[in-house]
C-alpha positions in Angstrom: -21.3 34.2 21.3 -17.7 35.2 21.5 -14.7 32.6 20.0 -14.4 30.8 23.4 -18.1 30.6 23.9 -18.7 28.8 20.2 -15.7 26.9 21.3 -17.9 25.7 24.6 -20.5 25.4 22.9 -19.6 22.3 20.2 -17.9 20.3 23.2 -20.8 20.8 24.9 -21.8 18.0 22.3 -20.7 14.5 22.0 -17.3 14.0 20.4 -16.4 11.1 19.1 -12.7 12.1 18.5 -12.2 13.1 22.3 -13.7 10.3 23.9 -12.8 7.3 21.3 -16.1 5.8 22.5 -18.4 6.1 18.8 -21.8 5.2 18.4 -21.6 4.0 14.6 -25.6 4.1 13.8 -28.4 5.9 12.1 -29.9 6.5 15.1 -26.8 8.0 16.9 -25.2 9.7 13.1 -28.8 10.8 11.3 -27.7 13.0 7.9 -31.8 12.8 7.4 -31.5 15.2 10.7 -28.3 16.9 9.7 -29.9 17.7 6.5 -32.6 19.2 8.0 -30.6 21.6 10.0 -29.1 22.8 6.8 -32.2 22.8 4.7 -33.0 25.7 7.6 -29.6 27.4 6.7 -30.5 27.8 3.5 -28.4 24.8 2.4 -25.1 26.2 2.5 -23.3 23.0 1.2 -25.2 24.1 -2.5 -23.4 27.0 -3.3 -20.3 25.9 -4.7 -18.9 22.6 -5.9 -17.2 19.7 -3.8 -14.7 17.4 -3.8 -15.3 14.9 -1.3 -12.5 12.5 0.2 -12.7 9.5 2.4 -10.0 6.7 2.5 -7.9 5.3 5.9 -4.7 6.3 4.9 -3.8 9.6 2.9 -6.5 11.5 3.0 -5.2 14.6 5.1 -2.3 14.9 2.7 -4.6 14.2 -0.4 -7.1 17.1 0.7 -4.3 19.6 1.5 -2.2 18.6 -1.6 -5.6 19.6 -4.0 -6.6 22.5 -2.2 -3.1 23.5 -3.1 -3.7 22.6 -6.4 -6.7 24.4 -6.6 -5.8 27.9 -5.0 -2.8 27.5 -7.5 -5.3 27.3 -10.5 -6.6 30.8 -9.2 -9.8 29.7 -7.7 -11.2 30.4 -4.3 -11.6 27.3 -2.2 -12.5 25.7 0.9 -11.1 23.6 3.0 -12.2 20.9 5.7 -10.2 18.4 7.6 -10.1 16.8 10.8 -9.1 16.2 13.7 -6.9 19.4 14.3 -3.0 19.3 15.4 -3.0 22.9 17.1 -6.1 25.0 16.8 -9.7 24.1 16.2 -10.0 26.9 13.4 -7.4 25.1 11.5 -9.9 22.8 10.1 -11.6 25.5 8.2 -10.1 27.8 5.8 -10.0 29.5 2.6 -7.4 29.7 0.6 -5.2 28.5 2.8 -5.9 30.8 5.6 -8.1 29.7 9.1 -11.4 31.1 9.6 -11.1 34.1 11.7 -12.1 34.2 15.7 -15.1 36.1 14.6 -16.1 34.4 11.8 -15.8 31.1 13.8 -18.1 32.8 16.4 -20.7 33.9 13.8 -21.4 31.2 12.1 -21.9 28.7 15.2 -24.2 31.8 16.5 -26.1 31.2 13.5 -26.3 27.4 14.1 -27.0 27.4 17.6 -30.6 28.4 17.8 -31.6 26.4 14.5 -30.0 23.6 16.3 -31.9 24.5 19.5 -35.4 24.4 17.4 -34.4 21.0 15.6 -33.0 19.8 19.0 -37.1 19.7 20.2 -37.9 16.9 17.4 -37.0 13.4 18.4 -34.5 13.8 16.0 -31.4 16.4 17.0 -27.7 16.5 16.8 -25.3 15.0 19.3 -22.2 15.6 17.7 -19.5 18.3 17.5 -17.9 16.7 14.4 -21.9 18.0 12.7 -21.9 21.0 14.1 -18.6 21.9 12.5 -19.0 20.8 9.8 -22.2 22.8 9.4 -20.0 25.5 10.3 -17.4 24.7 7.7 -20.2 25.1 5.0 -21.9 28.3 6.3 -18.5 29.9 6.6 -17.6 28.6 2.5 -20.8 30.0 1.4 -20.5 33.1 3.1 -16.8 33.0 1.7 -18.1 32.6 -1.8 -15.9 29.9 -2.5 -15.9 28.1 -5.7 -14.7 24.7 -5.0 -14.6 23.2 -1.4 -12.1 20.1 -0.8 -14.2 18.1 2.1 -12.6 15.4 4.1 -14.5 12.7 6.1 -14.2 12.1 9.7 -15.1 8.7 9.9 -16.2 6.0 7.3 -18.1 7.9 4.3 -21.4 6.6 4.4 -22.9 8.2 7.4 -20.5 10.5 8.1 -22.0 14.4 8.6 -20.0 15.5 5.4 -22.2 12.5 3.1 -24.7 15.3 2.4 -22.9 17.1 -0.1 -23.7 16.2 -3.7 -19.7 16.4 -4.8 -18.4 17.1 -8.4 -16.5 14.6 -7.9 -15.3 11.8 -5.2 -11.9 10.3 -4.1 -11.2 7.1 -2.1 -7.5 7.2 -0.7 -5.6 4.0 0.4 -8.4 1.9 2.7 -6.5 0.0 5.8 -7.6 -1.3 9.2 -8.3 1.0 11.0 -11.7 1.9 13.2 -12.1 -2.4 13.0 -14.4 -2.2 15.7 -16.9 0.5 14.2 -16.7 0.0 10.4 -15.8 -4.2 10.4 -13.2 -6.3 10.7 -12.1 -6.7 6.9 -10.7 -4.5 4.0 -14.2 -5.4 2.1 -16.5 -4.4 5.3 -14.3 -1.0 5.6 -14.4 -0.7 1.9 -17.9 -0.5 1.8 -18.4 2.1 4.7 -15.7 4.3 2.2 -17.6 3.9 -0.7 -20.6 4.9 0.5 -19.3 8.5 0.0 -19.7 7.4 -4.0 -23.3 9.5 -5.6 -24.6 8.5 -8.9 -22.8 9.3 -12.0 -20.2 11.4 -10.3 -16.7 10.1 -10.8 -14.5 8.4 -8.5 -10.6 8.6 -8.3 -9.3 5.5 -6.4 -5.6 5.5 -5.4 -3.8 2.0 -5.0 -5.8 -0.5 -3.3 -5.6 -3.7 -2.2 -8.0 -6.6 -4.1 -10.3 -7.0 -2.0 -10.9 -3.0 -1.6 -11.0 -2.2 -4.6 -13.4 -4.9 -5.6 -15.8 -3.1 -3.5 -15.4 0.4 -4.5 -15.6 -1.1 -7.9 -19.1 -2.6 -7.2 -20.4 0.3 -5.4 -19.4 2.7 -8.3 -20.7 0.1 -11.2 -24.5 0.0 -9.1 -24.4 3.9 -9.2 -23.0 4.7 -12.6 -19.9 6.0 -11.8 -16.4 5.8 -13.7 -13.5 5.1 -11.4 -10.2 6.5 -12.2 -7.7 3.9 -11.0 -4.9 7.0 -10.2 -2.1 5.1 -10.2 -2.9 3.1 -13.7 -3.9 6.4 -15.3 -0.9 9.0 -14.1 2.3 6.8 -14.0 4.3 8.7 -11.5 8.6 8.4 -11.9 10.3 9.6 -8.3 13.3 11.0 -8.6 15.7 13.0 -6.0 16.6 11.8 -2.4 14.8 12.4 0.9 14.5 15.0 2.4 14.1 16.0 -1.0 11.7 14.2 -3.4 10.4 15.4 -6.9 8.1 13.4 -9.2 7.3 13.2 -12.5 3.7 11.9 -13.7 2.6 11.5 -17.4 -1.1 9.9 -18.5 -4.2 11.0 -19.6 -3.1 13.9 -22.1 -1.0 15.6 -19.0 2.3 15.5 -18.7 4.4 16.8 -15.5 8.3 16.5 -15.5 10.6 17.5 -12.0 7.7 18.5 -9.8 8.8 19.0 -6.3 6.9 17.0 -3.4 7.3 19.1 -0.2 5.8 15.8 1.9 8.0 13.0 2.8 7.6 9.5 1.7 7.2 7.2 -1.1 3.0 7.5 0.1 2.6 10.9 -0.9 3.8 10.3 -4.5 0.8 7.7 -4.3 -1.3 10.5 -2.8 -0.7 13.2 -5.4 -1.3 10.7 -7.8 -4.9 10.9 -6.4 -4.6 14.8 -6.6 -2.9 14.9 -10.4 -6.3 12.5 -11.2 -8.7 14.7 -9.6 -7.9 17.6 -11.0 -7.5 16.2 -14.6 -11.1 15.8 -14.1 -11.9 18.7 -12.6 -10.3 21.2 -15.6 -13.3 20.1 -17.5 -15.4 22.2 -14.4 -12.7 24.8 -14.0 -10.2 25.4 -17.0 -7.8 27.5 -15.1 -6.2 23.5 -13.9 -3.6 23.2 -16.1 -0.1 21.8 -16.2 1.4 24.4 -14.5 -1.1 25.1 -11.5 -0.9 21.6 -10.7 2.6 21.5 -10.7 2.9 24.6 -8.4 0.0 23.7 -6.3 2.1 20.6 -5.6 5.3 22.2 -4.5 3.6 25.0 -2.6 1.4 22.7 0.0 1.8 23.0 3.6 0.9 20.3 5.7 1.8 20.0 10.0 2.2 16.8 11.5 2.5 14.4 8.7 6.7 13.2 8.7 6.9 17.1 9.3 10.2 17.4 9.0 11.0 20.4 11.1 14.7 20.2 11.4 17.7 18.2 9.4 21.0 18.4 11.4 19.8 16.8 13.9 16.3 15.7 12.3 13.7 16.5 14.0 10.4 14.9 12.9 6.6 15.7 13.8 4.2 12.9 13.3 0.4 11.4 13.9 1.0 7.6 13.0 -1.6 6.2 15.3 -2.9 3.1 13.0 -0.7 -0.2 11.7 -0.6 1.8 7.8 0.7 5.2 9.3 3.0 3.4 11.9 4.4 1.5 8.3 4.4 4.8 5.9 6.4 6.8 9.1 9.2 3.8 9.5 9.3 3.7 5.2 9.9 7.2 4.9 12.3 8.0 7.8 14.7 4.9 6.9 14.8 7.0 3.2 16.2 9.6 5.2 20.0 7.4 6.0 19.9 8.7 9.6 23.4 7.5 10.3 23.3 8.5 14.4 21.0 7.3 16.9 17.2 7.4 16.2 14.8 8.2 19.2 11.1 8.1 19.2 9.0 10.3 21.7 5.5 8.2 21.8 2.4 8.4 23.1 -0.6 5.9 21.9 -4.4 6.3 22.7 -6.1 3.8 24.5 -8.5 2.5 21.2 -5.6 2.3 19.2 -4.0 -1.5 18.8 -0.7 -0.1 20.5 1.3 -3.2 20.5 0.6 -3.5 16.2 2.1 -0.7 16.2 4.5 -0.4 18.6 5.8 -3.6 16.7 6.5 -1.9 13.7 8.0 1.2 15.3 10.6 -1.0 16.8 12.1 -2.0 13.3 13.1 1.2 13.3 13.8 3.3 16.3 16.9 2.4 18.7 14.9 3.9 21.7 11.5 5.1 22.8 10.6 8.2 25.6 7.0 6.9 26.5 4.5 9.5 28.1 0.7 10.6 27.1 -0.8 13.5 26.0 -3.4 15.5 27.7 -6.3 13.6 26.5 -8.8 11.0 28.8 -8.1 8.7 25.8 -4.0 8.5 26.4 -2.8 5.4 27.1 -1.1 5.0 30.6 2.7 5.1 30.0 3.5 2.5 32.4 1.1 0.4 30.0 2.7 1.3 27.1 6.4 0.8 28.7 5.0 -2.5 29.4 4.4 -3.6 26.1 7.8 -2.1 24.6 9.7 -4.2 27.0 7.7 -7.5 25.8 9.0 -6.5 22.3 12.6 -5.9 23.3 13.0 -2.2 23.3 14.7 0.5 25.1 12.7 2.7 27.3 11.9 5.3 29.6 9.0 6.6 30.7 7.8 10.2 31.5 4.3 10.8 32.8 5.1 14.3 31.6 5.0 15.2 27.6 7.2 18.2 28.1 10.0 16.1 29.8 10.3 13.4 27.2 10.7 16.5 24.4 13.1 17.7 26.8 14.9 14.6 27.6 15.0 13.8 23.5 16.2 17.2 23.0 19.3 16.3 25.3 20.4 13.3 23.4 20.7 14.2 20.1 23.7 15.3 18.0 24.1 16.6 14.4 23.3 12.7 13.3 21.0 11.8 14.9 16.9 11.7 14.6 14.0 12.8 17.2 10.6 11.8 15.9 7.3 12.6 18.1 4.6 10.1 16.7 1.7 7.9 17.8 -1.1 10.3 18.7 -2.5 13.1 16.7 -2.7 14.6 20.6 0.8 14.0 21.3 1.9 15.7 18.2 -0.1 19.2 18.5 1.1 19.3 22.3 4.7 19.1 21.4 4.9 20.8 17.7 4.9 24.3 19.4 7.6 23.6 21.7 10.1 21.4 19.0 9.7 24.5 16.9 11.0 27.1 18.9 13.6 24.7 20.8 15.1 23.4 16.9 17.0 26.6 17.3 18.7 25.7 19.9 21.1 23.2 17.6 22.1 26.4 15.2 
């Protein structure tokens, strides 16, 4: 297969993130059956360690932030996330850098007729999410990575990454999100996260709520683990203003004074508190973490689409809030940045998404909204979503086209004010590519 074939060829699949409509079930998400396909790949996922993430909120920054951390400290490490903002690729890479074309190609031309052969039992795959992240581990292997930062796609316990036996585990921030598939409660969610947690492997929790953390704490105490509360064991002092924010964090033997946080908002302190914790942990595995790398690895990450600030006279933000905690963190960290001019909000909300939640919290801060969809079957209509912004008060107007509302938003900003393109991780990959070559046109 060529890159556009292997690209055919894991759509061919159900996907979960495309169509919003998930089967949440052993049946429907087997690891027995995912394991066997990589049993017959010569188990891929055992030739390196892993750090395995899971969490609602945070954990895209808190796998980037580590891998940065990690690459800093000199070793060779792998990276997956999900979903992607621009290219499919992007959720695979080492050190830094997105699997090739090729290499993309190869290694699902490896999986597809192992997956053929297993797809004649009664038990086979269904899912693109499992066939890349089969490919994620075949192409770290073949990488000879030493360390591979693994973030979940959905829940923890029967999510295709759950295979891995990790060196060590790390639960970011849980929130409602997915109420319908992993329960209606911070406990029921909780428990889906923790069931990333193996025995006697450590756990670093960031800041939870009671009732979360009470779980985690249960989950971890059955299996043996010790949890590292990150927050309790690295205090973390902010200092500096937005769009500039540095950090100090002392605990635990470690001490790190001034260290520059490329990320906006007062979240990803709470995030590389996470990172600050795991790694502590980890210099026991690799002693090249030290003080330094992880101060470096901090300042050095790169992350798109997370308050990516991409412009600051005007400010021009890229964004994926699409849940109640995101839609909260995004207003938090743009009123830090004393926008004194108007502040405009390009949206665009999936259809499996509680829009008016978080349309309600958007409207604390923005003074008007440009409402269209993204490309996607799962886009929200925008007359639907105008709908619901005029029952909460808010100024409007519609385009059924993304690329007029960036170009309408474009036209009404001055050196004060703010653009920000949030409520779909869709919305933001369509649009990124075009606000970045049209911030230039400001000076």
């Amino acid at each position: 297969m060529n890159f556009q074939e292997s690209v055919d060829y894991i759509y061919s699949f159900v996907d979960f993130e495309r169509t919003g409509q998930i089967t949440y079930n052993t049946r429907a998400l087997d690891l027995k059956a995912f394991s066997e396909l990589l049993v017959l790949l010569s188990n891929p996922h055992e030739e390196f360690a892993v750090v395995h993430v899971a969490g609602t909120k945070g954990k895209g920054s808190t796998c980037a932030m580590l891998a940065s951390v990690l690459r800093a400290s000199g070793l060779r490490v792998g990276l997956f996330t999900s979903p992607h903002l621009l290219d499919v690729r992007e959720r695979i890479q080492v050190n830094g850098k997105w699997i090739a074309k090729d290499s993309f190609a190869r290694a699902l031309s490896v999986i597809k007729p192992v997956h053929a052969h297993l797809g004649l039992t009664s038990r086979s795959y269904r899912t693109t999410f499992e066939l890349l992240t089969a490919a994620a581990l075949l192409h770290f292997a073949e990488e000879h990575v030493e360390v591979a930062v693994l973030e979940t796609g959905l829940g923890g316990r029967l999510d295709a990454t759950n295979v891995v036996h990790p060196a060590l585990s790390v639960i970011t921030r849980i929130g409602y999100d997915h109420t319908g598939i992993l329960g209606g409660t911070l406990s029921a969610i909780a428990a889906e996260k923790a069931g990333i947690i193996k025995e006697n492997i450590p756990v670093v929790v960031a800041d939870q709520k009671p009732e979360a953390l009470t779980v985690i704490k249960r989950v971890a105490a059955e299996k043996n683990c010790p949890v590292v509360e990150a927050a309790r064991e690295f205090r973390a002092t902010p200092s500096g203003t937005a769009p500039t924010q540095t950090v100090s964090f002392k605990g635990n033997g470690l001490k790190l004074e001034g260290i520059r946080l490329p990320l906006l908002g007062a979240h990803q302190i709470q995030n590389a508190s996470c990172v600050v914790a795991a790694a502590k942990l980890l210099s026991s595995k690799f002693p090249s973490i030290d003080a330094a790398s992880i101060g470096r690895g901090l300042a050095e990450v790169r992350l798109m689409g997370r308050v990516e600030l991409l412009r600051a006279d005007p400010f021009i933000v890229v964004d994926c809030a699409h849940n109640l905690e995101s839609a909260e963190s995004l207003v938090e960290t743009l009123q830090e940045l004393c926008v004194s001019g108007k502040k405009i909000a390009i949206i665009g909300i999936s259809t499996n998404k509680d829009a008016r939640a978080i349309l309600a919290i958007m409207t604390r801060y923005f003074d008007k909204f440009l409402v269209t969809r993204a490309d996607t079957k799962r886009a929200m209509s925008p007359v639907l979503l105008a709908d619901q912004l005029r029952g909460l008060g808010a100024q409007i107007e519609a385009f059924d086209s993304a690329s007029d509302a960036a170009n309408a938003g474009l036209s009404m900003i001055g050196p004060e004010d703010l653009l920000c393109v949030t409520g779909s991780v869709y919305l933001a990959g369509q649009l990124r590519p075009f606000l970045v070559e049209s911030a230039g046109r400001f000076g």
